[in-house]
C-alpha positions as CSV (number, residue, x, y, z in Angstrom):
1,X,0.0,0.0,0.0
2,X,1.5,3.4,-0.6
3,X,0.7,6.5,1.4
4,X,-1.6,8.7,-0.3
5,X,-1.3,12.4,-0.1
6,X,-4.3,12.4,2.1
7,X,-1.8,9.9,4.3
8,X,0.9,12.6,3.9
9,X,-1.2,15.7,5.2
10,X,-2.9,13.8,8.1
11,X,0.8,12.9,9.1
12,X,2.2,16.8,9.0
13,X,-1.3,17.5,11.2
14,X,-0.8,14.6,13.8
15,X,3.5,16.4,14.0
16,X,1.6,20.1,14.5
17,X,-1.1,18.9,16.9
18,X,-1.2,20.3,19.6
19,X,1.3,22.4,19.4
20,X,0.7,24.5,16.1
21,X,-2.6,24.4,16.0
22,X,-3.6,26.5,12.5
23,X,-1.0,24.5,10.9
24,X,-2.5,20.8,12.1
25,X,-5.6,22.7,10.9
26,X,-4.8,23.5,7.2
27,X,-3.3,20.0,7.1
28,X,-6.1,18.4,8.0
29,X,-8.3,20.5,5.5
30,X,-6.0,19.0,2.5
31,X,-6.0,15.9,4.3
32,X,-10.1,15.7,3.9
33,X,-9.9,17.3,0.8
34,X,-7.6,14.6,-0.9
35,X,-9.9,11.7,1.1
36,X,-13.2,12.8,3.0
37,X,-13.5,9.6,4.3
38,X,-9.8,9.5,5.8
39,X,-10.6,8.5,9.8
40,X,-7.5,9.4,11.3
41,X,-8.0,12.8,9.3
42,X,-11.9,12.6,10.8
43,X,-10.5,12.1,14.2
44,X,-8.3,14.8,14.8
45,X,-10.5,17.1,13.2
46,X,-13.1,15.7,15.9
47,X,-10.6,15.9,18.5
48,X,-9.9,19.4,17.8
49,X,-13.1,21.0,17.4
50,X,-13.8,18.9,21.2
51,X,-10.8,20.0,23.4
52,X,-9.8,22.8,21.6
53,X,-13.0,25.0,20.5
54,X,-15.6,23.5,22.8
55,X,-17.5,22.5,19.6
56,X,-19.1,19.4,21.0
57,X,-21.5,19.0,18.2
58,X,-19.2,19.3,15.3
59,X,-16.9,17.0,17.1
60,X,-19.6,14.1,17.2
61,X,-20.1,14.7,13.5
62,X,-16.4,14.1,12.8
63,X,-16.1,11.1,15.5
64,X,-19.8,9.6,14.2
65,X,-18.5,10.0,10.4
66,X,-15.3,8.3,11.4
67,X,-16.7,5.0,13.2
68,X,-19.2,4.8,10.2
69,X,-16.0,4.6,8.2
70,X,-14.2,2.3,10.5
71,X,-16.3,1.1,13.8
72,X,-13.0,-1.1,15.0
73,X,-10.6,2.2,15.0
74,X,-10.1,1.6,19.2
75,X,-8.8,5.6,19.4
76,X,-11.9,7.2,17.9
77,X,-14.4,4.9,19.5
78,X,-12.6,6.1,23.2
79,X,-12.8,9.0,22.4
80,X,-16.6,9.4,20.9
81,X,-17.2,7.7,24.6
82,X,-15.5,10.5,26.4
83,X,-18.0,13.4,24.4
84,X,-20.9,10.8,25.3
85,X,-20.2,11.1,28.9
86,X,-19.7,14.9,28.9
87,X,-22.9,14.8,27.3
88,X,-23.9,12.4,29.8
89,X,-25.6,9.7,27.7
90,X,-23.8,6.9,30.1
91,X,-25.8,4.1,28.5
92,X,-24.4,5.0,24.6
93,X,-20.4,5.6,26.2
94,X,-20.8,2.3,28.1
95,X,-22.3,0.1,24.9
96,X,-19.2,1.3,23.0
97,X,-17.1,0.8,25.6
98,X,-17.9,-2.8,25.6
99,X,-17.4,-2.6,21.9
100,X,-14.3,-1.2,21.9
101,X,-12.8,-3.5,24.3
102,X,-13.9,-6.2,21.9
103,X,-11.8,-5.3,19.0
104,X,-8.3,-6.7,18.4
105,X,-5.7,-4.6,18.7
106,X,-7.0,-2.1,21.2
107,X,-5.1,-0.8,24.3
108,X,-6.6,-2.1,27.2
109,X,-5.1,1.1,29.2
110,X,-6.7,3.6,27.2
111,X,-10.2,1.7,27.4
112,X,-9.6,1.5,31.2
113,X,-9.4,5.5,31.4
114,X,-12.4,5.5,29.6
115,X,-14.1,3.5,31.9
116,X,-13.0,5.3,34.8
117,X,-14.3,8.5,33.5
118,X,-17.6,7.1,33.0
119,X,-17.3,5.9,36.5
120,X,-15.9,8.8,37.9
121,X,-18.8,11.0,36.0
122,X,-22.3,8.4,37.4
123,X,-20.2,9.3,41.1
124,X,-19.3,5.7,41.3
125,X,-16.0,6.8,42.3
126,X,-14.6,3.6,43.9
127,X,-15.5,1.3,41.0
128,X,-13.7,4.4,39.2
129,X,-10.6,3.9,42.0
130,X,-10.5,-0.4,40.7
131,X,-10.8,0.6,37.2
132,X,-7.7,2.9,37.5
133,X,-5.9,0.5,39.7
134,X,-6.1,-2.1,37.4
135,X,-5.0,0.1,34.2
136,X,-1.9,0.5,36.1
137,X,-1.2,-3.3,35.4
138,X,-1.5,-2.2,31.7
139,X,0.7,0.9,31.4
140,X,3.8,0.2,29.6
141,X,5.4,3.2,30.1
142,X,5.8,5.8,33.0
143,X,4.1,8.6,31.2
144,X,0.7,6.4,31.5
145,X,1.5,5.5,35.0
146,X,2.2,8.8,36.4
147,X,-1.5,9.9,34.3
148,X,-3.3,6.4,36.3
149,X,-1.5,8.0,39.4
150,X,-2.9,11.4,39.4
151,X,-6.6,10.6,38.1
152,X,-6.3,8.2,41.0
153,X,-5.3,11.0,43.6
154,X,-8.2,13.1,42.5
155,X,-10.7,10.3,42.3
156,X,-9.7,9.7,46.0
157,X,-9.9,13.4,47.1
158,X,-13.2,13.0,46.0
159,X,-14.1,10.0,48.0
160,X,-12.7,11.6,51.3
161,X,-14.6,15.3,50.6
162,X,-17.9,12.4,50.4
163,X,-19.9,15.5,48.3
164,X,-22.5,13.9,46.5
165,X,-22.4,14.9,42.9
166,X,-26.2,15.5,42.6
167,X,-25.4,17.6,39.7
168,X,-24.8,14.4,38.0
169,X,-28.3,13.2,37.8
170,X,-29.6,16.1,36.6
C-alpha cells in the first residue's frame, strides 16, 4: 500500500497537533480534501473541534462520520465515549465501551481510562478507584502510570470530601 497524499497531510497534522494548531488545521483541510472519508483525518478534526474550541456537536459529526467509516478504530471509539459522557448519555459511552474492548488490537489502558471516567462522572467513584488500579497493570510506560497515578489521587480526594455529585443526575 502506498501513502496517499491524504496519508501525507494527516501525518504533517498529527507532528503540529497540539502544538501548532492553525498549521494541524490546514493539514487536515487537504488531508479531507484529498480523502473525506480518511478516519484518522476525521479524528483529529473531531478531537480538535472537542478540546480545543468546545464544539461538541461538530466534534460528534467528525467522531460519528469516522466510526461509520471504520467502527474497529479503538482511538476514535474512546474518544466518541469521552463526548458521550460529557454529554452524559452513560448508557451509549458504556455500549461502546464494551465494543471497543472487543476489537483486536486495542489498548486495554486507554479503554480503562475510559471507563474510569464514565465511572468517575455516574459518582461511582470507587469502581472508578479499581478501574484505574487495574490500568496501572497495563501501562507500559511511566508517562501512562504517572497519568493512572494522578486521576487516581483526584478520584480519591473526592471519596474523602464524600460530596454527593447531585449535579450528575440532573
Amino acid at each position: 500500500m502506498a501513502i496517499t497524499l491524504a496519508d501525507q497531510y494527516y501525518i504533517k497534522a498529527i507532528d503540529e497537533y497540539p502544538y501548532n494548531l492553525e498549521e494541524s488545521i490546514e493539514n487536515l483541510n487537504y488531508a479531507l480534501s484529498y480523502d473525506p472519508d480518511h478516519v484518522g483525518a476525521l479524528y483529529l478534526m473531531g478531537r480538535l473541534f472537542m478540546e480545543y474550541l468546545d464544539e461538541w456537536n461538530t466534534a460528534e459529526e467528525y467522531f460519528q462520520k469516522a466510526i461509520s467509516i471504520d467502527p474497529t478504530n479503538y482511538k476514535v471509539n474512546c474518544t466518541y465515549a469521552k463526548l458521550l459522557i460529557t454529554f452524559r448519555e452513560y448508557e451509549k459511552a458504556e455500549k461502546l465501551i464494551q465494543f471497543t474492548r472487543s476489537l483486536r488490537g486495542n489498548d486495554p489502558t486507554r479503554i480503562l481510562f475510559v471507563e474510569a471516567f464514565l465511572y468517575e462522572h455516574q459518582g461511582r467513584l470507587a469502581e472508578a478507584v479499581e478501574i484505574l488500579e487495574t490500568a496501572k497493570n497495563y501501562a507500559f510506560t511511566d508517562s501512562v502510570i504517572d497519568e493512572i497515578e494522578a486521576d487516581l489521587n483526584r478520584v480519591q480526594k473526592k471519596i474523602k470530601n464524600k460530596q454527593p455529585l447531585n449535579w450528575i443526575n440532573r
